[in-house]
Structure formats: structure tokens, C-alpha cells
C-alpha positions as CSV (number, residue, x, y, z in Angstrom):
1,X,0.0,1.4,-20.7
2,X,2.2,1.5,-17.3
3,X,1.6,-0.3,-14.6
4,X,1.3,1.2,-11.0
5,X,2.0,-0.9,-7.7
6,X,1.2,-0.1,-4.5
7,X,3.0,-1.8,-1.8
8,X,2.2,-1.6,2.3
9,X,4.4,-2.2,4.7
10,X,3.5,-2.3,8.7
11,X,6.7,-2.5,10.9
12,X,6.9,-4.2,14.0
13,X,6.9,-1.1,16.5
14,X,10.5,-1.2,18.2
15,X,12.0,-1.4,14.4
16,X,10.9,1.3,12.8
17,X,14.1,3.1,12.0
18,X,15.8,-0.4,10.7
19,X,12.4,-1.4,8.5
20,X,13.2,2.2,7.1
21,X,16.3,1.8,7.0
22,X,16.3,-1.5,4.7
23,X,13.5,0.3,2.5
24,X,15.6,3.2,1.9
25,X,18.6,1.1,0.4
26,X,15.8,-0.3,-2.1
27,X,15.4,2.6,-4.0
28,X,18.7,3.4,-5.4
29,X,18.9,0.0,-7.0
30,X,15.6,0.1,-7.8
31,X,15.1,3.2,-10.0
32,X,17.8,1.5,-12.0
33,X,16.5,-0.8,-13.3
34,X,15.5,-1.1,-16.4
35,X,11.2,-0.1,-16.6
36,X,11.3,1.7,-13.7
37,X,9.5,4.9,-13.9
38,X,8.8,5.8,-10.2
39,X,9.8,4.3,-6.8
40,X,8.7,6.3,-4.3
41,X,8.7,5.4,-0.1
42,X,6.4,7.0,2.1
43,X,5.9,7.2,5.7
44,X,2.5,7.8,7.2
45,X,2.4,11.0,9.5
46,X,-0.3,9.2,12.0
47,X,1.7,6.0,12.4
48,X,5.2,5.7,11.8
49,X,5.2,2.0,11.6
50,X,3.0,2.4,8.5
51,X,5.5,2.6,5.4
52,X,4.2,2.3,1.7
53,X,5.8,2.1,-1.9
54,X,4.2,4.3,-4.1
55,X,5.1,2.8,-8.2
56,X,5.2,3.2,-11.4
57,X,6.8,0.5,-14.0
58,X,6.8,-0.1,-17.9
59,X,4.9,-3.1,-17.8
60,X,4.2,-6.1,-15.7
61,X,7.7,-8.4,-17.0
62,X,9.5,-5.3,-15.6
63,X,7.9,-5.6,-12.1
64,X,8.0,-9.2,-12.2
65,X,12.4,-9.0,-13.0
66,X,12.3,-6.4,-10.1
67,X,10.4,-8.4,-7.6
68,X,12.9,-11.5,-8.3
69,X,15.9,-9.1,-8.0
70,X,18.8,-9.6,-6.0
71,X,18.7,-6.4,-3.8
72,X,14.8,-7.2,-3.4
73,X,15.4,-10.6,-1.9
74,X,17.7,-9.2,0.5
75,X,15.8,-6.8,1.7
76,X,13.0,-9.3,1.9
77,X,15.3,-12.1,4.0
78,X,15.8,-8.3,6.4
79,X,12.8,-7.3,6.6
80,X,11.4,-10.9,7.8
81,X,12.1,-10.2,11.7
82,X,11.0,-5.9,10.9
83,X,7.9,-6.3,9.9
84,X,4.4,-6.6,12.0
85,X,2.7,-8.2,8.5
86,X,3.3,-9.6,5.1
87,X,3.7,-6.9,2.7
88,X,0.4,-5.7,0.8
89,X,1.6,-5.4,-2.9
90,X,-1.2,-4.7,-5.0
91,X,-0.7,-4.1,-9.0
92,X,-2.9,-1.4,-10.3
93,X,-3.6,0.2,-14.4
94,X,-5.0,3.2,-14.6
95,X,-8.4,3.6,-16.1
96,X,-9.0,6.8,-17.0
């Protein structure tokens, strides 16, 4: 059964077009990997500092190789001084 992430991240207000930016050059790298099924980013309508990952991966060991991936950790080193927040990643399997 797949596993499905949601992940939240709240920009700092006067970066929002970097923060996107940065989260934008994740997903090219991303949906190559291997066990990736989706990587989607969104941007909330009501608050444009509000950005969220919407995922899908194989299983958890391919989440877990992504999360210690190169291209990840550099966006996470850029995204230190963008965000408002730590990230909200939350790991989800679906039920029904």
C-alpha cells in the first residue's frame, strides 16, 4: 500500500517568490526518483505564504532515501532563512 505525505510550508512574508522559488526546483528531481508516484506543490489562494506538498510514494524506505537526498538538503539549508516555521511533514496510509 502507498504511502501519502503531506508536507506544510509557511513562508516568511517578504519571501514568498524565493520560498517558491526553491520548492519549485524540488520537483523535477524529485519525481525522479525512484518510488515516487506524485509530487505535487500547491499554493493557498487566501494566503500566499501558505505552500504545501501534496505526495504519493511506494513505501516509507522510498520517502525516507528522498528526505535524505541531496537536492532535498539544499533546499532545506535555502529554505532556513524563507520560512516563517519548521515544515509540517506528516506521513499518511490510506484507509479505505
Amino acid at each position: 500500500m502507498s504511502l501519502r505525505v503531506v508536507a506544510h510550508l509557511i513562508s516568511k512574508p517578504d519571501s514568498i517568490d524565493e520560498t517558491r522559488e526553491v520548492l519549485l526546483g524540488l520537483i523535477e528531481p524529485t519525481v525522479a526518483e525512484a518510488g515516487c508516484i506524485t509530487y505535487e506543490l500547491h499554493q493557498n489562494t487566501a494566503d500566499p505564504t501558505d505552500f504545501t506538498f501534496i505526495e504519493e510514494w511506494t513505501d516509507d524506505a522510498s520517502l525516507d532515501a528522498h528526505l535524505e537526498s541531496a537536492h532535498l538538503a539544499a533546499a532545506r539549508e535555502k529554505l532556513g532563512d524563507l520560512l516563517a516555521e519548521p515544515a509540517d511533514i506528516r506521513r499518511y496510509r490510506l484507509i479505505r
